[in-house]
C-alpha positions as CSV (number, residue, x, y, z in Angstrom):
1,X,49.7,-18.4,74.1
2,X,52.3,-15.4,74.8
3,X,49.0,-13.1,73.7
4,X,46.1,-12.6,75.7
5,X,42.3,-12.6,73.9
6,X,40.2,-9.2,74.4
7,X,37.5,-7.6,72.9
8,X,35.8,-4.3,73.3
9,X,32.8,-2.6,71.6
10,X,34.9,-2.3,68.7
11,X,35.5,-5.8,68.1
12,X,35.6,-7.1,64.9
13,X,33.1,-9.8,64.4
14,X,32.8,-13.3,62.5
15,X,32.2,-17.0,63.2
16,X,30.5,-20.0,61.2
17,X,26.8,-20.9,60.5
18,X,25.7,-24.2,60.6
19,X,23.1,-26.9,61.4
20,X,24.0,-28.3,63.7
21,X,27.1,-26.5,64.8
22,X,28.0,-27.2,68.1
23,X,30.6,-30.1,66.6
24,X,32.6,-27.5,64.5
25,X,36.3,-26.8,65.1
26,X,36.4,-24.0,63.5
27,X,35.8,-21.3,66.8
28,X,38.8,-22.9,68.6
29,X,40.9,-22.8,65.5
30,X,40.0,-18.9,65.1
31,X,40.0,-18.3,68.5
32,X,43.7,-19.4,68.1
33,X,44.6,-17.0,66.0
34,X,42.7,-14.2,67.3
35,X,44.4,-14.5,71.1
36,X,47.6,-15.4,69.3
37,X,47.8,-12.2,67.0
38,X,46.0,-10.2,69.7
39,X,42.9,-9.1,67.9
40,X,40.4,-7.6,69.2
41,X,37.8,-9.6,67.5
42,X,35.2,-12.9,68.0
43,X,34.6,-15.4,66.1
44,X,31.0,-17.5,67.2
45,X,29.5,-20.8,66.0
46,X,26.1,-19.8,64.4
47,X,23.1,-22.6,65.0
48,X,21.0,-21.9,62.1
49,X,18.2,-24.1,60.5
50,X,18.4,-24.5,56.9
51,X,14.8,-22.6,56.5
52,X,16.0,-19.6,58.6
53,X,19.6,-19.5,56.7
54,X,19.0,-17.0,54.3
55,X,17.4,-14.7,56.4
56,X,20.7,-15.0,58.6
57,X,22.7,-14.3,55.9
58,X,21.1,-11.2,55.1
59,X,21.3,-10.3,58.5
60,X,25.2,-10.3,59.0
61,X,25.8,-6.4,57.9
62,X,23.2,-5.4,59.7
63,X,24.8,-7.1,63.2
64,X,28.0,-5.8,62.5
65,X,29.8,-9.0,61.3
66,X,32.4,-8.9,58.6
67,X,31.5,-12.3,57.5
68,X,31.4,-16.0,58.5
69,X,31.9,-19.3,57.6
70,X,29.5,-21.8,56.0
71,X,29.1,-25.6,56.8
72,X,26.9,-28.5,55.2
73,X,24.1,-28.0,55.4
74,X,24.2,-24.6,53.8
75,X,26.6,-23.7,52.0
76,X,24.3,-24.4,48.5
77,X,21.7,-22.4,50.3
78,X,24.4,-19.2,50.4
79,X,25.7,-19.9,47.1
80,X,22.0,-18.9,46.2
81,X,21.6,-16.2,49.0
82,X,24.9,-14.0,48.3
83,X,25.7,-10.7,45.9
84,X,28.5,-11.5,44.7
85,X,30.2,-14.7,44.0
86,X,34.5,-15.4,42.9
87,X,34.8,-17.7,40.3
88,X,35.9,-20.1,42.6
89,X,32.8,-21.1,44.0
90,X,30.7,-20.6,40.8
91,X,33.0,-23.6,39.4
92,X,32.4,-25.5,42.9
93,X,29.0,-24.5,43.7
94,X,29.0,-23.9,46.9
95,X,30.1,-21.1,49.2
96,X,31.8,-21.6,52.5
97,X,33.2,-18.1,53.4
98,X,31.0,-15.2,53.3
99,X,32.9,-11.6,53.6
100,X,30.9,-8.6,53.9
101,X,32.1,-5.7,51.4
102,X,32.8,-2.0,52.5
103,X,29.2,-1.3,50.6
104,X,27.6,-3.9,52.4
105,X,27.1,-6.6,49.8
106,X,27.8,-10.1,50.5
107,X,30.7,-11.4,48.7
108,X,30.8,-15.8,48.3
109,X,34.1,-17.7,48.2
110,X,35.2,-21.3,48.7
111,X,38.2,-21.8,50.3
112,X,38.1,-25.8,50.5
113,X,40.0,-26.3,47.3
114,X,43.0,-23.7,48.6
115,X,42.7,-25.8,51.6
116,X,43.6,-29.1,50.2
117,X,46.4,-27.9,47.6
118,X,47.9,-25.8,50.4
119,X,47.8,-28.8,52.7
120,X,49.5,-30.9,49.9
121,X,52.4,-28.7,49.1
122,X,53.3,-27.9,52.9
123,X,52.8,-32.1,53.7
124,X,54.5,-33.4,50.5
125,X,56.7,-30.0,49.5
126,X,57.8,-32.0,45.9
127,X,54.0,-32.9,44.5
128,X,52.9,-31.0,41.8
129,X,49.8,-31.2,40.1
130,X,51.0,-31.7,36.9
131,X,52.9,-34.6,37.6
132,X,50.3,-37.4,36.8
133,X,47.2,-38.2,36.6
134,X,45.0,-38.1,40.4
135,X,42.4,-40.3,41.9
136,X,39.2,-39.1,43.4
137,X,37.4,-41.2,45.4
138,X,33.8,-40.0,46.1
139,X,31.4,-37.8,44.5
140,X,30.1,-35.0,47.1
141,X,30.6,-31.9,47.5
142,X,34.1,-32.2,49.0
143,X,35.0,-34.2,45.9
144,X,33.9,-31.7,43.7
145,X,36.2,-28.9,45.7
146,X,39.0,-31.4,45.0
147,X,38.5,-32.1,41.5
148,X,38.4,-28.8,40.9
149,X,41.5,-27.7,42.7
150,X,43.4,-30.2,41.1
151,X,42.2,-29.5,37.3
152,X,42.8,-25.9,38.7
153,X,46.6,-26.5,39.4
154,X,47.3,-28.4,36.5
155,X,46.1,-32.0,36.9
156,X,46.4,-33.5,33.5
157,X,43.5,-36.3,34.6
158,X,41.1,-36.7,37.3
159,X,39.6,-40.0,37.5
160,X,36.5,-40.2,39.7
161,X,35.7,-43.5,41.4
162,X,32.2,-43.7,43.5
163,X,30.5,-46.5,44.7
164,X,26.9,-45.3,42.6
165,X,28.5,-44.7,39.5
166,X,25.0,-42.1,38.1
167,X,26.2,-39.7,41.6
168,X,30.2,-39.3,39.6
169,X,28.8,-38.8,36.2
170,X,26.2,-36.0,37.5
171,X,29.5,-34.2,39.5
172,X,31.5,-34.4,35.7
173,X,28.4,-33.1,34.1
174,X,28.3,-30.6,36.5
175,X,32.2,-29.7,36.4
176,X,31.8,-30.0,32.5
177,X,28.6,-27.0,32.9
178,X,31.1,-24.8,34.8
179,X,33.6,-25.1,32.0
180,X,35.6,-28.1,33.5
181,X,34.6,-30.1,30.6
182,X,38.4,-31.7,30.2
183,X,40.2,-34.0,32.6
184,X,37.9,-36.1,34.6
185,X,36.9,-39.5,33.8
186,X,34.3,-41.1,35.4
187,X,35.4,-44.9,36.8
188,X,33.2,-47.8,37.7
189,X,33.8,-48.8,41.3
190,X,34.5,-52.4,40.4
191,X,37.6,-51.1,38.2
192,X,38.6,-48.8,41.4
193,X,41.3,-50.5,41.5
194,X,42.7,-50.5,37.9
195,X,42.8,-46.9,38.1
196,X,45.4,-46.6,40.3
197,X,47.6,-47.6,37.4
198,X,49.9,-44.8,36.8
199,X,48.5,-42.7,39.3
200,X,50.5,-39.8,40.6
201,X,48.1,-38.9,43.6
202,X,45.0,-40.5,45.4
203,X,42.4,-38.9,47.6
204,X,39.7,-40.3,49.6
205,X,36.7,-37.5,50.2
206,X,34.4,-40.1,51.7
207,X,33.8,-40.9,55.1
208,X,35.2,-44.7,54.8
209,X,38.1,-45.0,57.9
210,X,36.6,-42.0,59.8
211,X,36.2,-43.1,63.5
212,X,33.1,-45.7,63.8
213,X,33.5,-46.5,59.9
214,X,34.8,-49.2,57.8
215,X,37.7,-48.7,56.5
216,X,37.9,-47.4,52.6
217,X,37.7,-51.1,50.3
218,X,40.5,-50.2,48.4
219,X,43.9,-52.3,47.5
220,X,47.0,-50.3,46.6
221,X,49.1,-53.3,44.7
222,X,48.2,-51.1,41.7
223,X,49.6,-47.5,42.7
224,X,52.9,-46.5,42.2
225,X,54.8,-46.4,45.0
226,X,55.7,-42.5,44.3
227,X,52.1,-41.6,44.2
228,X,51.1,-39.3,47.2
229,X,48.2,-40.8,49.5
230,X,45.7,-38.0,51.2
231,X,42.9,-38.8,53.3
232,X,40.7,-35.7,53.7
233,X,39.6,-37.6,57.2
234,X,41.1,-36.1,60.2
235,X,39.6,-38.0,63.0
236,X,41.6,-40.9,63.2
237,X,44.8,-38.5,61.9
238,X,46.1,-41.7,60.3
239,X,43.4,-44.2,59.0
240,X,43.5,-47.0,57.8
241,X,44.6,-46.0,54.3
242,X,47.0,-43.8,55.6
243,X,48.4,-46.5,57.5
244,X,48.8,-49.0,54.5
245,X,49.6,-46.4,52.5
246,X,52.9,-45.6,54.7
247,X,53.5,-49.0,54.8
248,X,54.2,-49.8,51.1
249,X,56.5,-46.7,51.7
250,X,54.2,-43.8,49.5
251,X,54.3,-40.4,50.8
252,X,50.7,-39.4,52.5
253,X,49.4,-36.8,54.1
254,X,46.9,-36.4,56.4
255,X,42.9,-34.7,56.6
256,X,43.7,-31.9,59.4
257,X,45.8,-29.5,57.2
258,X,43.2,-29.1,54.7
259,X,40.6,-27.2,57.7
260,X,43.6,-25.4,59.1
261,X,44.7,-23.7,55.3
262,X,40.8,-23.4,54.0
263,X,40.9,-21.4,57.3
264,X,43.3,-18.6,56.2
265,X,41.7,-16.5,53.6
266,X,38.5,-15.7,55.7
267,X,40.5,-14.7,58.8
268,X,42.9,-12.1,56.6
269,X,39.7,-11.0,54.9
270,X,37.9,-10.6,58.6
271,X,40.8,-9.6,61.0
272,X,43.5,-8.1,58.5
273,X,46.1,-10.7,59.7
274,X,47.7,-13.6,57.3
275,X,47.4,-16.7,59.8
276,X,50.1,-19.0,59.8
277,X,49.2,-22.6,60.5
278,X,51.6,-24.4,63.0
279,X,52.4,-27.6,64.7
280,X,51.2,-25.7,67.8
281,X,47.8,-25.0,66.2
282,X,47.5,-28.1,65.0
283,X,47.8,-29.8,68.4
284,X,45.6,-27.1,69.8
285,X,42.6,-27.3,67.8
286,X,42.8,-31.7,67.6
287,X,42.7,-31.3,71.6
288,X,39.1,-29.7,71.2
């Protein structure tokens, strides 16, 4: 840091609500940027039950904050608690980043889509959307964020592979209500592998290789050894899939970059400054 953090009574204000909170990375990736761009603004981790949460959202104009972020589990809770939503987060929704207008209304985005394409393009600069068809594995709310990102950027088909096949045919029907009715395909887990056939891109939203889980059941010998390999898990950085993945020689890339990018938007919106995310950052907030 070649900045030092301050803040006065005329700090600008923001941080994340959540129950519970206390694991979030979030404050020590903002408080990154806030010392490194020398802002004279917080940002605070918010403990809030999910019976008090709407209350507490109501309450952030009146305490002087510019906004906050939003974690599971609440984020459905402000999709329904919030003035104003961007079409983003209709289609996904959910809200996880709350800015607070100049006349006080409560505007609802969701940044975790830009988060994952952004993470894409800067890990595997030559992937395009439009490339080939992309598998989705899982069917919760991070799933739906990435199936509509990808439909969003061009994907020409999403196949959807989840272990309860009724939980991946209630997300289409969902996506479909929102006007996503094209380009997902719902896939029974015991043909998970088969639709790696031709696949351009695979993702893994569940929690399958995350430290103290199994590792994702899931061959490659069907995916094309261009297709891209993400992992939206971040703690190990590679997993297991990652790790195989690399090893049949397909480009991957990793879980962390998607919370650093989804990061971006709601600290210009807050603080005024377009963070950049770095390999300093990056170390910094894996450290916490």
């Amino acid at each position: 840091m070649t900045v030092g953090h301050f803040i006065s009574g005329k700090a600008k204000l923001a941080g994340v609500m959540g129950w519970p909170i206390s694991h979030s990375r979030s404050p020590r990736l903002h408080g990154f940027w806030l010392r490194q761009y020398g802002i004279d603004g917080a940002y605070v981790p918010l403990a809030v039950e999910p019976e008090r949460a709407e209350q507490a959202i109501r309450a952030l104009p009146a305490l002087g904050f510019r906004g906050c972020n939003v974690t599971v589990p609440l984020k459905e809770i402000a999709f329904r608690t919030v003035d104003r939503l961007d079409q983003t987060a209709r289609r996904m929704g959910a809200v996880n980043t709350i800015v607070v207008a100049e006349d006080g209304a409560l505007e609802g985005g969701n940044t975790d889509g830009f988060g994952f394409i952004e993470n894409l393009r800067a890990e595997q600069p030559d992937w395009t959307a439009e490339r080939g068809p992309a598998v989705v594995i899982g069917a919760g709310g991070a799933a739906r964020a990435v199936v509509v990102a990808l439909l969003d950027a061009g994907a020409p088909e999403v196949r959807l592979v989840n272990r309860t096949r009724a939980r991946a045919e209630e997300l289409a029907a969902d996506l479909a209500a929102v006007g996503l009715n094209g380009g997902v395909t719902v896939v029974d887990w015991v043909s998970r592998e088969t639709a790696l056939d031709g696949a351009s891109l695979l993702v893994n939203t569940t929690t399958q290789g995350m430290a103290g889980q199994p590792a994702l059941d899931l061959s490659l010998r069907a995916l094309p050894v261009s297709a891209v390999v993400n992992d939206i898990v971040y703690v190990p950085l590679e997993t297991p899939l990652l790790a195989e993945a690399k090893a049949r020689g397909n480009p991957v890339a990793g879980g962390i970059g998607m919370l650093l990018h989804q990061a971006r938007p709601g600290f210009k919106a807050w603080f005024g400054v377009e963070p950049q995310v770095t390999p300093e950052l990056t170390r910094f907030v894996l450290e916490g």
